[in-house]
C-alpha positions as CSV (number, residue, x, y, z in Angstrom):
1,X,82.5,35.4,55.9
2,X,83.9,35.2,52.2
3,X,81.3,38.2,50.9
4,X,82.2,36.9,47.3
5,X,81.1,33.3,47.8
6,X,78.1,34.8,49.3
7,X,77.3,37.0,46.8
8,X,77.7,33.7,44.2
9,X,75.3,32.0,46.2
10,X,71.4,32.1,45.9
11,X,70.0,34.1,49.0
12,X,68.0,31.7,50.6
13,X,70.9,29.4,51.1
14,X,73.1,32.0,52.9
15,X,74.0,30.7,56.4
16,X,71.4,31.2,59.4
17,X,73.7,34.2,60.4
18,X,74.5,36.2,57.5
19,X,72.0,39.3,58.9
20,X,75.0,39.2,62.2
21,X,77.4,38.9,59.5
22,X,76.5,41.7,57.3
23,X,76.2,43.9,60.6
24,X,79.6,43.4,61.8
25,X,81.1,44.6,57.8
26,X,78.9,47.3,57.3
27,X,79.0,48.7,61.3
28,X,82.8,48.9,60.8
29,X,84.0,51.8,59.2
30,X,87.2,50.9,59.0
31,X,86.5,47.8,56.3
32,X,87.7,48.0,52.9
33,X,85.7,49.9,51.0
34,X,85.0,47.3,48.4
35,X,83.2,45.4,51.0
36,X,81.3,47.3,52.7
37,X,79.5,48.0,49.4
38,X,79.2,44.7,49.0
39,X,77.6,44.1,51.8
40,X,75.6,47.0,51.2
41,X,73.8,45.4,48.5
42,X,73.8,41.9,50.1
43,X,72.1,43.4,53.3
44,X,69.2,44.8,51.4
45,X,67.9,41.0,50.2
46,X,64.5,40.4,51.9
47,X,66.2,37.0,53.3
48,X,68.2,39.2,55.5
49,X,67.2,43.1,56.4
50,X,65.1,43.3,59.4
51,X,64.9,46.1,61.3
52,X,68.8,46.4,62.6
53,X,70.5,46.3,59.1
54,X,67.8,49.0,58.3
55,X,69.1,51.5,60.7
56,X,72.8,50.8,60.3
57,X,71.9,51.4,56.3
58,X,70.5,54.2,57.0
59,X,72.9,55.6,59.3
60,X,75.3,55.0,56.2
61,X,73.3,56.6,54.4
62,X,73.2,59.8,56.3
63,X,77.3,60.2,57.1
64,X,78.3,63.1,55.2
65,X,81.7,61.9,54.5
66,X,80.7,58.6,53.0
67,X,81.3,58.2,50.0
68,X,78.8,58.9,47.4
69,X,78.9,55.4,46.1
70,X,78.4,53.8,49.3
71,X,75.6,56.4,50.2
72,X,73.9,55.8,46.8
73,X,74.2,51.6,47.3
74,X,72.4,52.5,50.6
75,X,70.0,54.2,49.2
76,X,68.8,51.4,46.8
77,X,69.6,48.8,49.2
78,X,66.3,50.0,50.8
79,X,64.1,49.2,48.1
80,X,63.2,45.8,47.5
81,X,62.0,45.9,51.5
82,X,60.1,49.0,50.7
83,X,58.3,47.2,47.9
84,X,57.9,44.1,50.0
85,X,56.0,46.0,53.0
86,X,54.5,48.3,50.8
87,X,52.7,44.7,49.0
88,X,52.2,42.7,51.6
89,X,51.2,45.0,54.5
90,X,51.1,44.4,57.9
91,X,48.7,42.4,58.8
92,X,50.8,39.6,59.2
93,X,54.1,40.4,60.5
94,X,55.7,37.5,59.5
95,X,55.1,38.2,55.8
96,X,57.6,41.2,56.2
97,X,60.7,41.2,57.8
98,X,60.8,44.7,58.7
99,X,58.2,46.7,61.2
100,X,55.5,49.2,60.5
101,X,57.5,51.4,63.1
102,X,60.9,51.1,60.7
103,X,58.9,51.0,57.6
104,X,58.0,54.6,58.3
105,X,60.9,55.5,59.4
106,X,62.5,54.8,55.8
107,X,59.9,56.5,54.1
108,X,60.4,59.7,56.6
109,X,64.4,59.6,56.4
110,X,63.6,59.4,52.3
111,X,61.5,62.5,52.3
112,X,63.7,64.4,54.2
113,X,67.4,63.5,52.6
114,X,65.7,64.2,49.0
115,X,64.7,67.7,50.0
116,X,68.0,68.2,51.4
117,X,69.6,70.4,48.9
118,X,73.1,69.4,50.8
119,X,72.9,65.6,49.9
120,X,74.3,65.0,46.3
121,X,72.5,65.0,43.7
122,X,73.6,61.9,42.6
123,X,72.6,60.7,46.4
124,X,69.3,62.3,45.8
125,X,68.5,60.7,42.6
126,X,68.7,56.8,44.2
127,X,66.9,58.0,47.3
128,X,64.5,58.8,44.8
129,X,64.6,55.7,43.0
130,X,64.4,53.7,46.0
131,X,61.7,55.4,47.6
132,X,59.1,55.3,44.8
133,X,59.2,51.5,45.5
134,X,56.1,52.4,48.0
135,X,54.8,55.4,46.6
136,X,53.7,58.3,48.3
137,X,52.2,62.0,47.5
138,X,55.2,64.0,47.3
139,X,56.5,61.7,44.3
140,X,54.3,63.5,42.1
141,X,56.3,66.5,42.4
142,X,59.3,65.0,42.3
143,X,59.3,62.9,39.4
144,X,57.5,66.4,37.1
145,X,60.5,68.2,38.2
146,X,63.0,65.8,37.8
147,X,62.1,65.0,34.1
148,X,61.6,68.7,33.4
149,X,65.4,69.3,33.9
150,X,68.1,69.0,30.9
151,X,70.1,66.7,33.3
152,X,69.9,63.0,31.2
153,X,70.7,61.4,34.7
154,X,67.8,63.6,36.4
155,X,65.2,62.2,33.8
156,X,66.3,58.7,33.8
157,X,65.5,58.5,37.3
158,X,61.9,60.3,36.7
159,X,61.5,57.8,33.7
160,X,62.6,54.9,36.3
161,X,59.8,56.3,38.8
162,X,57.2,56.5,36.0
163,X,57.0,52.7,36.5
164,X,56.3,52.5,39.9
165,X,53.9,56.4,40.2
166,X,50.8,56.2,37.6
167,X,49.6,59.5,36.2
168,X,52.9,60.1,33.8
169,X,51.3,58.2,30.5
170,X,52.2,61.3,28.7
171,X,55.7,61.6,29.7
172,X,56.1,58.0,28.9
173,X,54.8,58.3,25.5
174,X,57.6,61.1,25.1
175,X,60.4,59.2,26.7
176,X,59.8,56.1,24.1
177,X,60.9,58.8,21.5
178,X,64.3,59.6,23.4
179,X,67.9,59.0,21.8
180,X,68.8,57.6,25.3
181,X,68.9,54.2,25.3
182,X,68.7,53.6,29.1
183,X,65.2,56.4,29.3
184,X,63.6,54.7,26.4
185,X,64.6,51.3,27.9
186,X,62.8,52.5,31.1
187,X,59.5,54.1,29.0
188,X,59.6,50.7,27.6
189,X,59.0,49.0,31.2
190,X,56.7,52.1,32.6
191,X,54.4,51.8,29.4
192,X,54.1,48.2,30.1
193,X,53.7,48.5,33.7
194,X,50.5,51.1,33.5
195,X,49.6,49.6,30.2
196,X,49.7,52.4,28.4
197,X,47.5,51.9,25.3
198,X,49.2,54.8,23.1
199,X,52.7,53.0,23.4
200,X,51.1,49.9,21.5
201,X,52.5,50.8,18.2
202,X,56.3,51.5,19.0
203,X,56.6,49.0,21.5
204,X,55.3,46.1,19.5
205,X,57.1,47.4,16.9
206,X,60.4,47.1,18.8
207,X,58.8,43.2,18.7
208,X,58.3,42.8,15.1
209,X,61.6,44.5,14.3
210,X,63.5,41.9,16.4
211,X,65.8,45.1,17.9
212,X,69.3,44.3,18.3
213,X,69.2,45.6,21.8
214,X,68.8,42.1,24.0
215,X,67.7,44.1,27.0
216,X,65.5,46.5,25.0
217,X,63.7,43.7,23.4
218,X,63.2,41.2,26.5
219,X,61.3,44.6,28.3
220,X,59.0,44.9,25.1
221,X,58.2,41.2,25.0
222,X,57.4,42.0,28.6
223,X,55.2,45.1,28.2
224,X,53.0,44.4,25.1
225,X,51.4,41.5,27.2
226,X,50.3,44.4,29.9
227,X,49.1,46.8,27.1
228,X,47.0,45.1,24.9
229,X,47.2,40.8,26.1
230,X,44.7,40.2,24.0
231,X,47.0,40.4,20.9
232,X,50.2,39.9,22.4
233,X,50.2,36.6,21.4
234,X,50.4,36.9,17.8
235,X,53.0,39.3,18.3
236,X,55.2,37.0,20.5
237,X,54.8,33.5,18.8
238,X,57.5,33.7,16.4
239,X,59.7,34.7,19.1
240,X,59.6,31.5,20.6
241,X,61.5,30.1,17.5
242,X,64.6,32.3,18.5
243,X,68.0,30.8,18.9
244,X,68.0,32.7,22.3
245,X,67.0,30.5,25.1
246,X,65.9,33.7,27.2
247,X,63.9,35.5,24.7
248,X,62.2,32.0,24.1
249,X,61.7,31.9,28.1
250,X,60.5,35.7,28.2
251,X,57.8,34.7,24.9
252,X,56.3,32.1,26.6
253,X,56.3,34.0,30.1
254,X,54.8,36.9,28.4
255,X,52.0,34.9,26.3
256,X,51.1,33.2,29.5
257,X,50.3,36.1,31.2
258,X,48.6,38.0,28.4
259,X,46.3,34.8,28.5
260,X,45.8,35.4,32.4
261,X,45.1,39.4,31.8
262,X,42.8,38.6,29.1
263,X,41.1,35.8,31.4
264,X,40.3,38.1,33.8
265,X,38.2,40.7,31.5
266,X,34.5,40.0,30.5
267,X,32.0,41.7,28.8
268,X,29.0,42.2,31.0
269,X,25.2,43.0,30.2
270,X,25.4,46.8,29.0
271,X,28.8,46.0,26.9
272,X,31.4,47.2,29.5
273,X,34.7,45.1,30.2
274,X,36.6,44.6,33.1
């Protein structure tokens, strides 16, 4: 299998047999490197992991002499499916294509590699990343300690996990201030996410001021219609004049779901909204 041509190709028209495909790469440990990271990544699209390609990534995952770049592609491999199960639940299998049984078993082999002070730290930091994809208690912990650290690396990733673990508005509000332009990227999306009221200001100033920084701006334009949707609009309409085809696109994604959010609130006898 030409992992290139697959990796060009949208996943749900892979061939029927790319999850035996993928096996056979990443179970042999004598592949070129370059490939088996490939197929790494490849194997952790919800088209193909099931339950098999789970264990063999986390086998990989676990083998000390691997290298840390195929460990950490591993590590966020597991993600996406994490997310997926952790949305859709079990009730109907067939809406997830891994089990409860192996679902755990992530989350478990998570817990334990990340406490493992003998796994690098780099290692450790996309376990982490991966893992808050379905959150769970001992997050909490992890994310205050990793963003109380001087490591920049070590509070990217807590800034990352701000977006997916609520109960860090404060942090994020801090983060939005940092020189770093991949943590203040991230506060951008995490304010957003958890609609963070207090973030109004800089990130719909980020808006007005038309940053520079493509990726910077397309995550405001995304987050001011989660913070306050009911003015989001007025901030984003002159944005769909742009020259930029994908900031026009993100505008009008945005607007439309400010318009949903703000659907979906009423005011009700005593003056509350919901």
């Amino acid at each position: 299998m030409d992992l290139k041509k697959l990796n060009e190709t949208p996943s749900w028209e892979w061939p029927e047999d790319a999850d035996k495909r993928l096996f056979e790469i990443l179970a042999d440990d004598q592949a070129d490197a370059s490939d088996r990271i490939l197929a790494v990544e490849l194997a952790g699209d919800c088209s193909v992991i099931n339950d098999e390609l789970v264990d063999l990534l986390l086998s990989i995952l676990q083998v000390k002499d691997a290298s840390e770049e195929l460990r950490c592609t591993a590590a966020i491999a597991l993600g996406p499916v994490l997310d997926c199960a952790d949305m859709d639940g079990f009730d109907d299998p067939e809406d997830v294509p891994i089990s409860e049984k192996t679902f755990r078993k992530i989350q478990e082999s998570f817990r334990r590699l990340y406490r493992d002070a003998a796994v690098p730290g780099n290692v450790r930091r996309r376990i982490l990343e991966a893992s808050v994809r379905a959150p769970q208690d001992w997050h909490q912990d992890a994310i205050r300690a990793a963003y109380a650290g001087d490591d920049e690396d070590w509070r990217l990733t807590a800034v990352f996990a701000m977006r997916w673990v609520r109960g860090f508005d404060k942090q994020i509000l801090e983060a939005l201030e940092s020189s770093n332009r991949e943590i203040h990227y991230q506060a951008v999306c995490a304010a957003g996410n958890w609609q963070v009221d207090a973030a109004w200001s800089h990130v719909s100033g980020l808006i007005t001021a038309q940053v520079p920084d493509r990726s910077l701006l397309l995550a405001a334009i995304d987050a001011v219609a989660g913070i306050r949707p009911q003015e989001a609009a007025a901030i984003l309409m002159d944005l769909t004049d742009s020259d930029d085809e994908e900031i026009v696109e993100a505008a009008h994604e945005a607007m439309a779901m400010a318009g949903a959010l703000s659907s979906d609130k009423f005011d009700d006898d005593d003056g509350y909204v919901y």
